[in-house]
Phi, psi and omega in degrees: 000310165286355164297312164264024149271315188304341166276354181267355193239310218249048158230309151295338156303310170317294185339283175358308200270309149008284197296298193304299178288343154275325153333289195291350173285320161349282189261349135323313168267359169283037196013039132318072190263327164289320190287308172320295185302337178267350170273333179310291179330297181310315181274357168284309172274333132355267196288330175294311177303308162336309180285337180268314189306302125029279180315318187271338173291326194280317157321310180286324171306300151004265165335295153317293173286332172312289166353292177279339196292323185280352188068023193245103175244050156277327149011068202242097228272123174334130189286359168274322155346317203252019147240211172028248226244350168250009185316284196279338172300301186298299188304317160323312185287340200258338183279305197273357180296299159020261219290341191297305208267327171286313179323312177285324173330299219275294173297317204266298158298013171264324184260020128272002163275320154332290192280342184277338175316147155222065146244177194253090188261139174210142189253129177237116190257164215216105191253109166073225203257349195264165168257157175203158217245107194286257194252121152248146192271168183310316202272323193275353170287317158309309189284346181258352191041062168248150175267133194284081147249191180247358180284096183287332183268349164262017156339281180330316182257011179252326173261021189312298205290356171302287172316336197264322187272342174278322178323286208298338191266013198026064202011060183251162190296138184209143141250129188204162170269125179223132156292123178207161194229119224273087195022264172248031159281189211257169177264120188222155174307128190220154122270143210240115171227132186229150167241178179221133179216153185248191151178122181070033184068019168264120177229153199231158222212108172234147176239124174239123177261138196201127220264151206254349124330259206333274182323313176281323167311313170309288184319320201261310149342301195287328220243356144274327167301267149016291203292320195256005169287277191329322185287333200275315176298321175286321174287003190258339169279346186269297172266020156295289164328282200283343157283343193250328190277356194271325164284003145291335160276344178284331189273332166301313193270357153311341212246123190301355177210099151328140181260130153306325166315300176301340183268334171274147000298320196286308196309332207278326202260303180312318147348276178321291188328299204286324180319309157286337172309281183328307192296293178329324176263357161286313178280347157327261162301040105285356160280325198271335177310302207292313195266326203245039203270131190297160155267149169340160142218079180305121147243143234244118183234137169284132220263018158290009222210305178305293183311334122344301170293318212264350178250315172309328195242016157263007193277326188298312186247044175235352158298303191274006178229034179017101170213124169270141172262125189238103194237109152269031204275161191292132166280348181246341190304135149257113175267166194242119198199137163279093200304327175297317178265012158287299182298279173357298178292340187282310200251343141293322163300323188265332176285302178293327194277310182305286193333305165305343197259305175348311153229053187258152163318280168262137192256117183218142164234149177241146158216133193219164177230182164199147197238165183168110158059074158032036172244120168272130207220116171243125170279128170233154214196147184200152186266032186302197180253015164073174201266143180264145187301351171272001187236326184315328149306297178320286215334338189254354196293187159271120189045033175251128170222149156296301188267144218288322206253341152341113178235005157070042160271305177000253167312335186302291180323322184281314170316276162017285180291333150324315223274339170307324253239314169114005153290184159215138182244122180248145172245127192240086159267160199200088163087250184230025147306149163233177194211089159267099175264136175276148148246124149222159185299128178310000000 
């Protein structure tokens, strides 16, 4: 609506100036030569106001839109501006000033999140054929002693080998173990993880770094917590008790003339003590199996021989509870193992797989070996009912079990003992298989 009153107003003016200069040709030629020059003089001012009017208008659009082009919404325009004939320009400049200001909002908590991290982050946005460096975080600036620039080759000199392993990879997605070396430190291990995204024909390059002390120091943090929440439960179930029946018995054998009532009480809370006693010293020792684990004693054992021995003496109860053995082990493979604490994993493994079988229908165990790039890989794999994904994690803590008869060593130990071994025992599932691997070095 205000766009055609200003072409209905700059149209009659046109008319005006029109009118006006055929008038004065008019009257030149009847030879009026003064009256003609002073009506020439009207459309001379005429048209010059017309031409400012024009002019100014044009400016303020000018002005506005340079404004938005530029990302400068400081701009702070007269309020007769934002009405009449600039009325929809300005409410245009005033809708993305907004959205300008949400964005940067918006932007300024993604780099305090960023910065608040203590992993090592870097953003590389990708200008034409080159990189420039989008965002670096707090942490990778500190931990690295770089100055937030914006310049990938002068990265480069602060970080070659970082750069030079994002390089040789023509900057495509990786997970890798790396080294770098921190100005005159020592040289240390990071993981190095990088993706690539695009968004808006734009494309970025994220890197993330995380020392890999760190990651372990946090693992062994969480799996000690984890350890004195259990230890503090089993002992608190133990001496609670055995604190409240000993002060029960202090108030019975206080009392000057014992009862028959009393005597059976007394036989029930000692009874109760040692039962707990007991238990406290079952869960003792599986802490001490766990602390005190012998180093190997490596012999060169065939491990078709192992598997053998550790099924003769699972054979009884892989009968009553009819379950087949699907046995794919190498008959010639030999390994360097301690063979007494290999059967101890074997037959915890397997022992768990019974389990897990109790209420399936078809009952299968698979044992398979595979050898690769001077890795020996033993599966022992079952059709149970498989690990729930929220448990999955656990399985290795100390003393966390499923079962009621349980004391959740198990798997701990058989790691453990891989792990004397220069190995790792890994858990897989796949639907409601589960797959427990042995790796160990050839």
């Amino acid at each position: 609506m205000n766009n055609w009153k200003f072409y209905n107003t700059l149209f009659a003016r046109f008319i005006l100036v029109f009118f006006l200069l055929a008038f004065s040709f008019f009257l030149f030629e009847r030879g009026f030569i003064y009256n003609a020059a002073l009506i020439f003089a009207f459309a001379i001012l005429a048209c010059t106001e017309m031409y400012f009017s024009i002019r100014n208008k044009l400016l303020v659009y000018d002005k506005t839109i340079l404004s938005i082009l530029q990302n400068d919404f400081s701009t702070n325009f007269p309020s007769a501006y934002k009405n009449d004939d600039y009325k929809n320009l300005h409410l245009l400049y005033d809708t993305l000033k907004e959205k300008q200001h949400d964005q940067t909002s918006k932007e300024l908590i993604y780099r305090s999140i960023l910065n608040d991290m203590d992993t090592a982050v870097l953003i590389l946005e990708k200008e034409k054929e080159n990189w420039t460096i989008f965002i670096m975080n707090d942490c990778f600036s500190s931990l690295f002693s770089v100055p937030k620039v914006s310049n990938w080759e002068y990265l480069k000199n602060y970080l070659p080998s970082l750069c030079q392993e994002i390089e040789n990879t023509g900057f495509s997605e990786l997970k890798t173990a790396i080294n770098i070396k921190i100005e005159q430190q020592d040289t240390q291990t990071f993981i190095l993880q990088t993706s690539q995204t695009e968004s808006f024909n734009r494309e970025y390059y994220i890197v993330l770094l995380d020392s890999i002390q760190r990651v372990i120091d946090k693992k062994e943090k969480e799996a000690w917590i984890s350890l004195m929440k259990i230890i503090s439960h089993e002992l608190m179930n133990s001496l609670t008790p055995i604190r409240s029946l000993s002060q029960n018995l202090l108030e019975i054998v206080d009392q000057d003339h014992l009862g028959e009532e009393d005597l059976d009480d007394i036989k029930n809370s000692i009874s109760t003590i040692i039962n707990r006693s007991d238990h406290l010293q079952f869960f003792v020792e599986n802490y001490r199996k766990l602390t005190t684990l012998p180093s190997p004693n490596k012999k060169t054992t065939s491990i078709n021989l192992l598997f053998e021995d550790c099924l003769k003496i699972m054979s009884p109860i892989l009968k009553s509870e009819n379950i087949e053995i699907i046995n794919e082990i190498d008959a010639f493979k030999t390994i360097n193992i301690d063979k007494n604490q290999m059967e101890q994993v074997i037959i915890n493994l397997i022992t768990n797989s019974i389990f897990a079988l109790k209420e399936k229908q078809e009952k299968k165990i698979f044992l398979s070996t595979l050898t690769n790039n001077n890795r020996l890989f033993i599966t022992i794999s079952d059709t149970g009912k498989g690990i729930e994904p929220e448990i999955k994690n656990k399985i290795f803590l100390p003393f966390f079990t499923t079962r009621k008869d349980g004391a959740g060593i198990g798997l701990t130990l058989s790691k453990n003992i891989i792990e004397a071994h220069g190995g790792y025992l890994s858990c897989q599932t796949e639907g409601e298989k589960t797959n427990f691997v042995i790796c160990l070095m050839v």
